[in-house]
N, CA, C and O atoms as a MOPAC input file, in Angstrom:
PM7 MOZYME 1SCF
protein

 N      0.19500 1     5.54900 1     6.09700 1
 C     -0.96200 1     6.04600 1     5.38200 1
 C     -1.28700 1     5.09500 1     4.22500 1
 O     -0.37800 1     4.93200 1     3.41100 1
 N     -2.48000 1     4.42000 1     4.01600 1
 C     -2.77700 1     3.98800 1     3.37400 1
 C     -2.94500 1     4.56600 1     1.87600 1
 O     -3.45100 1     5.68800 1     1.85700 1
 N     -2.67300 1     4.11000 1     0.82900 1
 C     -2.90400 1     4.92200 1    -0.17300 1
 C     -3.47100 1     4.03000 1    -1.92500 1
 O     -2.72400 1     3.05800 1    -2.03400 1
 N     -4.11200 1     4.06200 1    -2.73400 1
 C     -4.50500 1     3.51200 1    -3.62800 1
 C     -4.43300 1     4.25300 1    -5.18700 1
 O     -5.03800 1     5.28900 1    -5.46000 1
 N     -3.74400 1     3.65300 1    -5.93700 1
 C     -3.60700 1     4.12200 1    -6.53200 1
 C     -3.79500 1     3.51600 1    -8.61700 1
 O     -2.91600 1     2.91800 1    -9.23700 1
 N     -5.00400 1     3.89100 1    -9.11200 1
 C     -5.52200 1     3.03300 1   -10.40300 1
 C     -4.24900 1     3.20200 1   -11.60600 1
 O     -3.62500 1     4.26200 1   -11.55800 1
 N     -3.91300 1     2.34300 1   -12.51300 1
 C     -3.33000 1     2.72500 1   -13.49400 1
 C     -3.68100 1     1.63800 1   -14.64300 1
 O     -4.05200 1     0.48600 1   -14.41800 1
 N     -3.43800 1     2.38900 1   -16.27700 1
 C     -4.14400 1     1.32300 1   -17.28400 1
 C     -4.36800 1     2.40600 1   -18.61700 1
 O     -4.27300 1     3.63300 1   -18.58800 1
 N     -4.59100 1     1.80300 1   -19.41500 1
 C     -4.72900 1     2.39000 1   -20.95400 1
 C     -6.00700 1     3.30200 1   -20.50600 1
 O     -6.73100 1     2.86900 1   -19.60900 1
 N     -6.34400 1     4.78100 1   -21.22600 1
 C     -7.52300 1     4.67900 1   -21.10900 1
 C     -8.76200 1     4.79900 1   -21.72900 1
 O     -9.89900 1     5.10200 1   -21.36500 1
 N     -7.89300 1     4.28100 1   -23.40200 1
 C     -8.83000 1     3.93800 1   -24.24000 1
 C     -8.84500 1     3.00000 1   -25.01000 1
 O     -7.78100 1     2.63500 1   -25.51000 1
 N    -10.32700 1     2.20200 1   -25.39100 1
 C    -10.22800 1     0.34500 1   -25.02800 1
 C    -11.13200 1     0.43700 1   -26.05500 1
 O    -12.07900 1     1.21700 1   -25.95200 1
 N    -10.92200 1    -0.50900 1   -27.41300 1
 C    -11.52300 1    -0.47200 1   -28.74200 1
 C    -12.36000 1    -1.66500 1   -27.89900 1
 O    -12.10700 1    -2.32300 1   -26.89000 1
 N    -13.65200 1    -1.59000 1   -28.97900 1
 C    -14.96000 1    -2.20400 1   -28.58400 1
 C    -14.81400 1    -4.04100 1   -29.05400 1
 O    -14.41900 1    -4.55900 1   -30.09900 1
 N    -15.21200 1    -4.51100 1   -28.05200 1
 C    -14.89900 1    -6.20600 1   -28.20200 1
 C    -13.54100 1    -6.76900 1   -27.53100 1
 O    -13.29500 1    -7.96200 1   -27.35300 1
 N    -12.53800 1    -5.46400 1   -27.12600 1
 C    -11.34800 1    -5.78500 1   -26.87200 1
 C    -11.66700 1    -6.02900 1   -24.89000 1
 O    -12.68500 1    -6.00500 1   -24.19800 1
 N     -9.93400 1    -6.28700 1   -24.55200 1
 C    -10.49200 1    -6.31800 1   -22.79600 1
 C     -9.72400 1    -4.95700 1   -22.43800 1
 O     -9.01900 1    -4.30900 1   -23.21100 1
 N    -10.04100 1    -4.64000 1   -20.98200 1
 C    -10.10100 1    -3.36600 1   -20.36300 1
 C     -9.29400 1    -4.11600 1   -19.23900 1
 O     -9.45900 1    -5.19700 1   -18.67400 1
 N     -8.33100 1    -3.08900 1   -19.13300 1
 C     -7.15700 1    -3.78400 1   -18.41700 1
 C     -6.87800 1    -2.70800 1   -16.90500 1
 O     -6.67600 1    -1.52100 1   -17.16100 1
 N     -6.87400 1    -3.01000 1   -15.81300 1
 C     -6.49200 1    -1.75600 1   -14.94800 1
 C     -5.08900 1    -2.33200 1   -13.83300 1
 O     -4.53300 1    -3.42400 1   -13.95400 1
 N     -4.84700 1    -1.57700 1   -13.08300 1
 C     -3.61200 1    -2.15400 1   -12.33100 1
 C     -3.92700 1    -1.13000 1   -10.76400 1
 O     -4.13300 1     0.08200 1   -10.83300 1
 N     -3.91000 1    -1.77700 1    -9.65800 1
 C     -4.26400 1    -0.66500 1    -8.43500 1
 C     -2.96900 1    -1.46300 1    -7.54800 1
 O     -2.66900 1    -2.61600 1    -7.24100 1
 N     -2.48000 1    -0.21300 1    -7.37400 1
 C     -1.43600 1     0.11100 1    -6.47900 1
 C     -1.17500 1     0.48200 1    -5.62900 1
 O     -0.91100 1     1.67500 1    -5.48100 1
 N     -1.12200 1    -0.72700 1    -4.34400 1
 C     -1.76500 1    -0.09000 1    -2.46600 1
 C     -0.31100 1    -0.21000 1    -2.08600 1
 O      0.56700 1    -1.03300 1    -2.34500 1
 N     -0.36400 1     0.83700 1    -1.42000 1
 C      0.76300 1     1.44700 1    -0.54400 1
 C      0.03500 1     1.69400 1     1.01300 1
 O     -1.03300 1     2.24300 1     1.28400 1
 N      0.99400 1     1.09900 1     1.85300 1
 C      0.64300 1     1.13200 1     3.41600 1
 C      0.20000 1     0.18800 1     3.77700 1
 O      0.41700 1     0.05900 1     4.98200 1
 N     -0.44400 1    -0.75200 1     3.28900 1
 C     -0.71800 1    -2.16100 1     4.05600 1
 C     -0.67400 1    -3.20600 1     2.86400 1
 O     -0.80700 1    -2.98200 1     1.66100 1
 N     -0.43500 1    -4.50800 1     3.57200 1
 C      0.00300 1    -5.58000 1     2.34800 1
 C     -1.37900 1    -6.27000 1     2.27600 1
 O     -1.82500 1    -6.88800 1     3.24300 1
 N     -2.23700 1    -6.11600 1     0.76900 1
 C     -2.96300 1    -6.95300 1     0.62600 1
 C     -3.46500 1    -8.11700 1     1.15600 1
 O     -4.65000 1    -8.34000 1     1.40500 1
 N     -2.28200 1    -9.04800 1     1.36400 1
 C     -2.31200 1   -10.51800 1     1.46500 1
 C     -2.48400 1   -10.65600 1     3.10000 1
 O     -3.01500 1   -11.67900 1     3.53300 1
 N     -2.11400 1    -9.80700 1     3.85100 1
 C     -2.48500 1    -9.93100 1     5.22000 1
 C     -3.07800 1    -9.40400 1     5.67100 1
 O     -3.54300 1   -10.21100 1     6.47500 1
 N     -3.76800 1    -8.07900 1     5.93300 1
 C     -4.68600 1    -7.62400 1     6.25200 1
 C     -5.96000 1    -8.08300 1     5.95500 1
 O     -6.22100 1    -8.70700 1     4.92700 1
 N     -6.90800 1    -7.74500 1     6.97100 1
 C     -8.27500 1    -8.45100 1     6.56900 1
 C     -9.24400 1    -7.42500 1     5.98100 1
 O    -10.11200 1    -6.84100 1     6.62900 1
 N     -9.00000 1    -7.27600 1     4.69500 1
 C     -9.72900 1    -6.75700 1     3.86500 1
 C    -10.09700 1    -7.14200 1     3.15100 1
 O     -9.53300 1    -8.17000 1     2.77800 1
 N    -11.44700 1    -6.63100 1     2.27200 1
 C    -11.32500 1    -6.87200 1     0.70300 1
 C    -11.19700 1    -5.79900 1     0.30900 1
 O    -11.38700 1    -4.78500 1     0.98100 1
 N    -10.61000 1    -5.86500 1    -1.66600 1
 C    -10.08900 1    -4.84600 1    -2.14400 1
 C    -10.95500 1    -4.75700 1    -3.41300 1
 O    -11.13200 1    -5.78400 1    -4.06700 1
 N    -11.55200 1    -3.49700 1    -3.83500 1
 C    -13.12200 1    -4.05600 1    -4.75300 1
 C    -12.43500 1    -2.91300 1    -6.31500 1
 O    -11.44700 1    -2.17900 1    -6.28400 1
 N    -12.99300 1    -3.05700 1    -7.01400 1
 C    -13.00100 1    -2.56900 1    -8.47400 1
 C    -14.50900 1    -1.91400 1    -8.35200 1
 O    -15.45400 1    -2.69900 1    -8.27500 1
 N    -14.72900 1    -0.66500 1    -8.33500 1
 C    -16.02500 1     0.36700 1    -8.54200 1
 C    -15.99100 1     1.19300 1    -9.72100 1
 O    -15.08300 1     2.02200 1    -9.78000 1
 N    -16.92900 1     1.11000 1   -10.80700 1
 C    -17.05300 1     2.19300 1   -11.45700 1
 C    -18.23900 1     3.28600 1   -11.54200 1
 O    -19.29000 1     3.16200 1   -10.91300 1
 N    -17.93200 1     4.41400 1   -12.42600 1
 C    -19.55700 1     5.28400 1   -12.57200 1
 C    -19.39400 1     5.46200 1   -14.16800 1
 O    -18.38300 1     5.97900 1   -14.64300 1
 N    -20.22800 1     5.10000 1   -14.78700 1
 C    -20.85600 1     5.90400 1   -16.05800 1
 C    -21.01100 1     7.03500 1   -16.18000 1
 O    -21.82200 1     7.29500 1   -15.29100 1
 N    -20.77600 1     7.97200 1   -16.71100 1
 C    -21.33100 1     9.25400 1   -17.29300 1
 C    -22.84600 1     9.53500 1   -16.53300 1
 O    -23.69800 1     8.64900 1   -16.46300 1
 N    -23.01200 1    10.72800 1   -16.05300 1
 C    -24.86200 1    10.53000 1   -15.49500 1
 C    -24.93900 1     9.54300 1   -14.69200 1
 O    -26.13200 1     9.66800 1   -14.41600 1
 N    -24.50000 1     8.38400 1   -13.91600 1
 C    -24.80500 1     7.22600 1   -13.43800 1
 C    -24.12700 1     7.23800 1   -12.41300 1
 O    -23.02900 1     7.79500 1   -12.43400 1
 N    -24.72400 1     6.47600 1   -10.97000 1
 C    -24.34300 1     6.28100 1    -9.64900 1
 C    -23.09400 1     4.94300 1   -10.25800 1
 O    -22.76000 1     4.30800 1   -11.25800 1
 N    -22.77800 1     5.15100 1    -8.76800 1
 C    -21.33000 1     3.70100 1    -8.96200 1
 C    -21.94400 1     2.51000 1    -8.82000 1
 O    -22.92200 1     2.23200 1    -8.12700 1
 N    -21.32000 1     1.85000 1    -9.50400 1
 C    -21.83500 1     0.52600 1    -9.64800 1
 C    -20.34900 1    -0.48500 1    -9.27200 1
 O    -19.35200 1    -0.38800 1    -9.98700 1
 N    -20.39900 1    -1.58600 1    -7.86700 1
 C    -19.54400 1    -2.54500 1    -7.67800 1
 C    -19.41900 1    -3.18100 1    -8.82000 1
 O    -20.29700 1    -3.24400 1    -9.68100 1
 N    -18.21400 1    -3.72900 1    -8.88500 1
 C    -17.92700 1    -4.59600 1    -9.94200 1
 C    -17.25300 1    -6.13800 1    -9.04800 1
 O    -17.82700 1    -7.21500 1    -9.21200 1
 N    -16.44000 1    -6.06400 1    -8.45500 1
 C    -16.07500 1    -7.15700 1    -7.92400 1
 C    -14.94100 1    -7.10500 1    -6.61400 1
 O    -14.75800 1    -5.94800 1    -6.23500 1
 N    -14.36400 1    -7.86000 1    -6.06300 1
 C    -13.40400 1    -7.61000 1    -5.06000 1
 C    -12.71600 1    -9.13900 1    -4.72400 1
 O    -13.11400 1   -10.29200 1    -4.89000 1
 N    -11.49300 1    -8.54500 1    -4.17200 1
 C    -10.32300 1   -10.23700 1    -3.75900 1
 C    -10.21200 1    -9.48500 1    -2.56500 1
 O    -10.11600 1    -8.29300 1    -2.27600 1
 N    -10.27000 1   -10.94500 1    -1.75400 1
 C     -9.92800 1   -10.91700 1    -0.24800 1
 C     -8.62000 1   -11.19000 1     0.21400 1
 O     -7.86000 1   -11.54600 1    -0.68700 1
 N     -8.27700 1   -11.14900 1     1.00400 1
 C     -6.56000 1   -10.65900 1     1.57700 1
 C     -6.72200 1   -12.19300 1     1.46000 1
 O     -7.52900 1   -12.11200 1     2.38600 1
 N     -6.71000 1   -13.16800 1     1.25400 1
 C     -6.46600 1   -14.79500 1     1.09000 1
 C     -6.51200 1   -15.02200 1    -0.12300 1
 O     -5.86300 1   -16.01700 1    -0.45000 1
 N     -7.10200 1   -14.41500 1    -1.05400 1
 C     -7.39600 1   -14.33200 1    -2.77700 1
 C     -8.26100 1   -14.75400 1    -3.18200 1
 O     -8.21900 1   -15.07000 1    -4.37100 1
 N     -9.97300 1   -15.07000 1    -2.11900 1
 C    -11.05100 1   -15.47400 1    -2.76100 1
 C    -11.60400 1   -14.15300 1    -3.54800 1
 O    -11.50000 1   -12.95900 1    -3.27000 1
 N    -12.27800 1   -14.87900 1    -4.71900 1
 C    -12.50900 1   -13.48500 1    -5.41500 1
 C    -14.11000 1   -13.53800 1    -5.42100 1
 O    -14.71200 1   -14.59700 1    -5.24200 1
 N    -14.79500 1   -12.23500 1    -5.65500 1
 C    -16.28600 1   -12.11600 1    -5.70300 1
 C    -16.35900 1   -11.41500 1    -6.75500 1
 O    -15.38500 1   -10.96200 1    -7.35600 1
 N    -18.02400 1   -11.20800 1    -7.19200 1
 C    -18.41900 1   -10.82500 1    -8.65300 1
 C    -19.50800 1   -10.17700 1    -8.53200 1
 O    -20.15400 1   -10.67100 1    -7.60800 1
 N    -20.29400 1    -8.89400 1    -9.23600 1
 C    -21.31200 1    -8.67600 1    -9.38700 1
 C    -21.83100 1    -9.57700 1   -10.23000 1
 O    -21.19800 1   -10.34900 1   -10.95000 1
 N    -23.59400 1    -9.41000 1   -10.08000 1
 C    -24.68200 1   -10.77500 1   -10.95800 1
 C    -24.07100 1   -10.05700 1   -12.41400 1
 O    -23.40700 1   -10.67200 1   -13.24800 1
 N    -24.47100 1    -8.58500 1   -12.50200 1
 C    -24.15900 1    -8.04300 1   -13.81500 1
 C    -22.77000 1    -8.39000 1   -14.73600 1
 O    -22.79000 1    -8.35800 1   -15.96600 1
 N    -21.40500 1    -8.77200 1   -13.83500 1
 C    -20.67700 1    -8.50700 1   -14.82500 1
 C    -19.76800 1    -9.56300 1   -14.37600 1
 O    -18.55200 1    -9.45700 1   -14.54000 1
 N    -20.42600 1   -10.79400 1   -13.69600 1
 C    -19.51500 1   -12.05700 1   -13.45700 1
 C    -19.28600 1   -12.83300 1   -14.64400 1
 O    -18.27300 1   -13.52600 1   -14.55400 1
 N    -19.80400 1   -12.91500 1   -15.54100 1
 C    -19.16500 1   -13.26800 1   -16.97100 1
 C    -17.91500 1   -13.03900 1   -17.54700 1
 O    -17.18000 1   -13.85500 1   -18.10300 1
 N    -17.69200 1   -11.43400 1   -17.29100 1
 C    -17.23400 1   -10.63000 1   -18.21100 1
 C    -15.70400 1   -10.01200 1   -17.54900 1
 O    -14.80700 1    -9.36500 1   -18.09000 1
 N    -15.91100 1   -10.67400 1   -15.75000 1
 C    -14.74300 1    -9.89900 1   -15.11000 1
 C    -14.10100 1   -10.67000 1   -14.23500 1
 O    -14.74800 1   -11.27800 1   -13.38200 1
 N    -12.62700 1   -10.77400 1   -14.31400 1
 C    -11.63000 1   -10.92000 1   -13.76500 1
 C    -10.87000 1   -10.29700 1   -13.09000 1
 O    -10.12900 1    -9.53800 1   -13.71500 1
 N    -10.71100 1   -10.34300 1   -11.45400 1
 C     -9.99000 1    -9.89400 1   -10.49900 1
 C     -9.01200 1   -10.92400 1    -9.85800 1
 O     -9.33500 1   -12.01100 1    -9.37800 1
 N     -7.37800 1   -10.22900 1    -9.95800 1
 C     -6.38000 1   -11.32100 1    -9.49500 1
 C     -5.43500 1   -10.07000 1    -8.75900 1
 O     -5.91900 1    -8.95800 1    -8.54800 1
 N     -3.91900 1   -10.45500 1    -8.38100 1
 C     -3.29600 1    -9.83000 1    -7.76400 1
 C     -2.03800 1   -10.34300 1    -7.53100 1
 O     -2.05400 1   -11.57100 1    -7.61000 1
 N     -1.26200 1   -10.01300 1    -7.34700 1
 C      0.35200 1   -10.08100 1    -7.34300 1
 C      1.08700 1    -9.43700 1    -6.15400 1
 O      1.59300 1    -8.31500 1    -6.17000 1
 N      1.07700 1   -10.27500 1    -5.14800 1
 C      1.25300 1   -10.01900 1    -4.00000 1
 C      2.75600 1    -8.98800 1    -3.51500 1
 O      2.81600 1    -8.05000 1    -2.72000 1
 N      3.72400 1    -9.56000 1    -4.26900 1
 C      5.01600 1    -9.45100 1    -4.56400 1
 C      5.20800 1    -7.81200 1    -5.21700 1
 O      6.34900 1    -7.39100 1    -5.40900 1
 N      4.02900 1    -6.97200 1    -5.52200 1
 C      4.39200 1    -6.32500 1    -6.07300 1
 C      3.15700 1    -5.32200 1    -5.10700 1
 O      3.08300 1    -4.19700 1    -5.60200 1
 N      2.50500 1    -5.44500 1    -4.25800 1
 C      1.18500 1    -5.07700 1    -3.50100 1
 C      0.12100 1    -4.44600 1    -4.30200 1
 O     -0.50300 1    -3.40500 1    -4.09300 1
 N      0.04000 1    -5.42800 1    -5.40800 1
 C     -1.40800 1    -4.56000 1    -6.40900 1
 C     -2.68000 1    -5.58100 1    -6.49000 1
 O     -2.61700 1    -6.70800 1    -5.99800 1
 N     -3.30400 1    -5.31400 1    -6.84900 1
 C     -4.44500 1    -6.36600 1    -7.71500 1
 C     -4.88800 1    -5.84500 1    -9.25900 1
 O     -4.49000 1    -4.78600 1    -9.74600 1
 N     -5.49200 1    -6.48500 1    -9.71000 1
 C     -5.61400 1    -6.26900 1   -11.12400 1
 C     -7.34100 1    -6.31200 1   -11.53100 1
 O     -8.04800 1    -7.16800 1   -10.99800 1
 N     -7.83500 1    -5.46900 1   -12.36000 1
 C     -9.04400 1    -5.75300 1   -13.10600 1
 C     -9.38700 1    -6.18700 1   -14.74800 1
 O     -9.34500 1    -5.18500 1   -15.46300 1
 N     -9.63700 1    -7.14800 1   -15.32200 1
 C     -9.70000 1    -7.37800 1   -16.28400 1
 C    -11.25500 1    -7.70500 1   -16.44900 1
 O    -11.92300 1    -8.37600 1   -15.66300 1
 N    -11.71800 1    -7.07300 1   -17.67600 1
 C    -13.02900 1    -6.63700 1   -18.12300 1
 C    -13.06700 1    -7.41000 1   -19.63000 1
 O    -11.97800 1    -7.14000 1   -20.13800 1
 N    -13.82500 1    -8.23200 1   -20.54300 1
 C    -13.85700 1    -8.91600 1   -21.37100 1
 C    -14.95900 1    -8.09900 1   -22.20700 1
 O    -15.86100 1    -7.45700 1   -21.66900 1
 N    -14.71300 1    -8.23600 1   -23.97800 1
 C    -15.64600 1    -7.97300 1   -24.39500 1
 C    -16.70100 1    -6.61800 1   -24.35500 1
 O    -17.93200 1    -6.63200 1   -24.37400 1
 N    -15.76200 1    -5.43800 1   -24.29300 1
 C    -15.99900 1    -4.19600 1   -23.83900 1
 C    -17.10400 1    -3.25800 1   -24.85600 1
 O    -16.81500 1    -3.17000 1   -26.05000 1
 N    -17.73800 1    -2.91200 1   -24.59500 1
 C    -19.24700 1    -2.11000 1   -25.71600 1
 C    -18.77100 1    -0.43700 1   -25.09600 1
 O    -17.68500 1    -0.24700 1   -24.54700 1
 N    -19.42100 1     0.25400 1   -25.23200 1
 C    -19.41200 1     1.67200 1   -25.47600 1
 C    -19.77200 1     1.77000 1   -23.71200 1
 O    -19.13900 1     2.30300 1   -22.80100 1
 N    -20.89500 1     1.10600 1   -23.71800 1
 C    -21.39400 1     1.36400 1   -22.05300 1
 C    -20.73200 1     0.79000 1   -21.00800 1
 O    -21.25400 1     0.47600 1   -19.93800 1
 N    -19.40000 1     0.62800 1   -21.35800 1
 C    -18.96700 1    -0.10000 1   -20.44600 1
 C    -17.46200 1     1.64600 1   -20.34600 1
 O    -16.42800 1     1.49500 1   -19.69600 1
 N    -17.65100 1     2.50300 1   -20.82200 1
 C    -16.88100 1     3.87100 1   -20.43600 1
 C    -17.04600 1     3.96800 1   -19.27400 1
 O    -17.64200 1     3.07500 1   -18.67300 1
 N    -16.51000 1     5.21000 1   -18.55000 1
 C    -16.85100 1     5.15800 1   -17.30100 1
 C    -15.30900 1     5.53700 1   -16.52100 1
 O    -14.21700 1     5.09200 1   -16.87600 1
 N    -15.54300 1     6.38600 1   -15.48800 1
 C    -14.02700 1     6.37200 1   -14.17000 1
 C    -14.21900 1     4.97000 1   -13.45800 1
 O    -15.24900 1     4.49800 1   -12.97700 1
 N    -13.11400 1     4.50600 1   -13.51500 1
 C    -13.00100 1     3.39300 1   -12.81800 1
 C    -12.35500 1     3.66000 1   -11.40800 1
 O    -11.49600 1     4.54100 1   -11.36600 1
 N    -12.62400 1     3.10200 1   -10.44100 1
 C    -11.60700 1     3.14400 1    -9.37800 1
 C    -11.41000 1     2.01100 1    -8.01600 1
 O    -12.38800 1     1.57800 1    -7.40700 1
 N    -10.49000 1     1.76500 1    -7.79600 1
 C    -10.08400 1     0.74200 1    -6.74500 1
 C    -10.36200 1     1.45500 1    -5.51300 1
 O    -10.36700 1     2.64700 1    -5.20600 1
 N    -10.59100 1     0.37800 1    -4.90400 1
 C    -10.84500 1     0.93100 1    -3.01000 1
 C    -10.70600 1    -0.61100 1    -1.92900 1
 O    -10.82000 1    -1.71900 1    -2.45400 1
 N    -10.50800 1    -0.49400 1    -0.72900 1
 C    -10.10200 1    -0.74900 1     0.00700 1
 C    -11.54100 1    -1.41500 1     1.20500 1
 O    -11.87900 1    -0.87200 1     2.25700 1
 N    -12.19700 1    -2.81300 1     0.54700 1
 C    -13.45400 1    -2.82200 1     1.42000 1
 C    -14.24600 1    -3.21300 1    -0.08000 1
 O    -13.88100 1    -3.07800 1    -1.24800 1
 N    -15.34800 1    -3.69200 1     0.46300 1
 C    -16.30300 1    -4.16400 1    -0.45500 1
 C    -17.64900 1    -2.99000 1    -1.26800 1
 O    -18.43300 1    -3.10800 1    -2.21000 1
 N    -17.41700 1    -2.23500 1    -0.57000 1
 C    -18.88400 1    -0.96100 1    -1.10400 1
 C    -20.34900 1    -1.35600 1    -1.57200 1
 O    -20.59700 1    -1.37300 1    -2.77800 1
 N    -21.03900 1    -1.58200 1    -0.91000 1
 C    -22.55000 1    -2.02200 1    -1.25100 1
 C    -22.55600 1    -3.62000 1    -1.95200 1
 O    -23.21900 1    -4.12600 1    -2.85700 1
 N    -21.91700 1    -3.91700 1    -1.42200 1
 C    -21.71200 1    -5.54000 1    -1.71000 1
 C    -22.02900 1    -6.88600 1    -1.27500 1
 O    -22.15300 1    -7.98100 1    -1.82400 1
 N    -22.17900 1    -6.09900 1     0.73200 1
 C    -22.31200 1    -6.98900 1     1.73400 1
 C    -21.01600 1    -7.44700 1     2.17500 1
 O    -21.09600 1    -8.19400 1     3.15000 1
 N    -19.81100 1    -7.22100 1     1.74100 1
 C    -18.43600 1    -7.67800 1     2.00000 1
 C    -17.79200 1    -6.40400 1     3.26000 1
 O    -16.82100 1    -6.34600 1     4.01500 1
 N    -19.07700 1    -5.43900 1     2.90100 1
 C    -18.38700 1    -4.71000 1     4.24000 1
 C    -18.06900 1    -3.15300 1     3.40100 1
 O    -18.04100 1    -3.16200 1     2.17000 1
 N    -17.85100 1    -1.92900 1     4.12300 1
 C    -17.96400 1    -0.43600 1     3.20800 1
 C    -16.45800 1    -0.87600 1     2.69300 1
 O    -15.84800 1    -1.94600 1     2.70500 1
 N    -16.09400 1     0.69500 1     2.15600 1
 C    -15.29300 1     1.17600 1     1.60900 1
 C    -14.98200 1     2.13600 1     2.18400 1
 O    -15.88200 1     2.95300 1     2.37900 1
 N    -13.50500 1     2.47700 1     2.73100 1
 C    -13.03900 1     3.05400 1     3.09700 1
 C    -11.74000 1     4.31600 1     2.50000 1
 O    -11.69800 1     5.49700 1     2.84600 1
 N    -10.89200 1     3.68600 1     1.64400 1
 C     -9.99400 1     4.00900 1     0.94600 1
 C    -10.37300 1     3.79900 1     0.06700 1
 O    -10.92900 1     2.71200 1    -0.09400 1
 N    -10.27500 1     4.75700 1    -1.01200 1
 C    -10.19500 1     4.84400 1    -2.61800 1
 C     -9.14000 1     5.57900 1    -3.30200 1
 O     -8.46400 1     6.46300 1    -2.77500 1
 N     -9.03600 1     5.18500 1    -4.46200 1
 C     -7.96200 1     5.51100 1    -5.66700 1
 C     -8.78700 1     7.31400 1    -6.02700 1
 O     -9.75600 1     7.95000 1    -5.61400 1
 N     -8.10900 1     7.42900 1    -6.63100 1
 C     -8.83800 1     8.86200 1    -7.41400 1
 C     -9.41400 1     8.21600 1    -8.52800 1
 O    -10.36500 1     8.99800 1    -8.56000 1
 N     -9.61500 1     7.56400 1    -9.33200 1
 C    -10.08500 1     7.04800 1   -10.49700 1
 C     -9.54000 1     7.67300 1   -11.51300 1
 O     -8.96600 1     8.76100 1   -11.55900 1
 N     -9.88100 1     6.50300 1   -12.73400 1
 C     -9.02000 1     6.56400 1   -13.49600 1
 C    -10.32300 1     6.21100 1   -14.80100 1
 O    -11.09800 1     5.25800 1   -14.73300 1
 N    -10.28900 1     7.36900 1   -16.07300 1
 C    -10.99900 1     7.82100 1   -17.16800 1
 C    -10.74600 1     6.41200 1   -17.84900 1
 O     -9.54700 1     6.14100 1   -17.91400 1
 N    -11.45000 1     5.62100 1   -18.28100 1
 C    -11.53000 1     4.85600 1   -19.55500 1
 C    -12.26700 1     4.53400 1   -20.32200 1
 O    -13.10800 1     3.69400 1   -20.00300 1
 N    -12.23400 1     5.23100 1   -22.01600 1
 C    -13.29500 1     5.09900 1   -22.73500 1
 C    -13.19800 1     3.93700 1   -24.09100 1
 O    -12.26500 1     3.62400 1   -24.83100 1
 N    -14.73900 1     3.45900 1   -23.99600 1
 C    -14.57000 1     2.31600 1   -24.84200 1
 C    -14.70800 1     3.50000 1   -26.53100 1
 O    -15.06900 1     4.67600 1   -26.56800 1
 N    -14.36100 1     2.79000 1   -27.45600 1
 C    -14.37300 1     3.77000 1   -28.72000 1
 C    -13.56200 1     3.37600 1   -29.94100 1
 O    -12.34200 1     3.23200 1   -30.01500 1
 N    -14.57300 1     3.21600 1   -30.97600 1
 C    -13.11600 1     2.62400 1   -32.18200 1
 C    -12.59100 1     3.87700 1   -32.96900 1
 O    -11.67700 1     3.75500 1   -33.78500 1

């Protein structure tokens, strides 16, 4: 059974970075042919992709937040990682990992994390 699972602080002072950790159980990242994407929602707001690494470790970016975001992974341990730069208030939001690209063109989403609360706030 495949399973996903988000973990990370989940409150992130403003200007600082936003750190997450997703934890797949049942298939190994690095070989399977997937991608593995970072999705969040705002308060009131549909989900919005953020980015995804492919089972080889090419990484992709939304136009909105390729500046600002970093996706890597640690094979050895079967996770990937999200790092978010330079964090404002509107950047709150459930975050959650999934399994597939989601409105990206990289292909759906299949498996997801439960998400995980993180608010920006000094």
């Amino acid at each position: 059974q495949v399973q996903l699972q988000e973990s990370g602080p989940g409150l992130v002072k403003p200007s600082q970075t936003l750190s997450l950790t997703c934890t797949v159980s049942g298939v190994a990242i690095s070989t399977d042919f997937y991608y593995w994407s970072w999705i969040r929602q705002p308060p009131g707001k549909g989900l919005e992709w953020m980015g995804a690494i492919a089972y080889v470790g090419r990484t992709y970016y939304s136009r909105a937040l390729k500046n600002r975001t970093s996706i890597s992974r640690d094979t050895s341990k079967n996770q990937f990682s999200l790092q978010l730069t330079s964090v404002t208030p509107e950047d709150t939001a459930v975050y959650y990992c999934a399994r597939g690209g989601y409105g990206s063109g990289l292909g759906p989403s299949d498996v997801w994390g439960q998400g995980t609360q993180v608010t920006v706030s000094s």
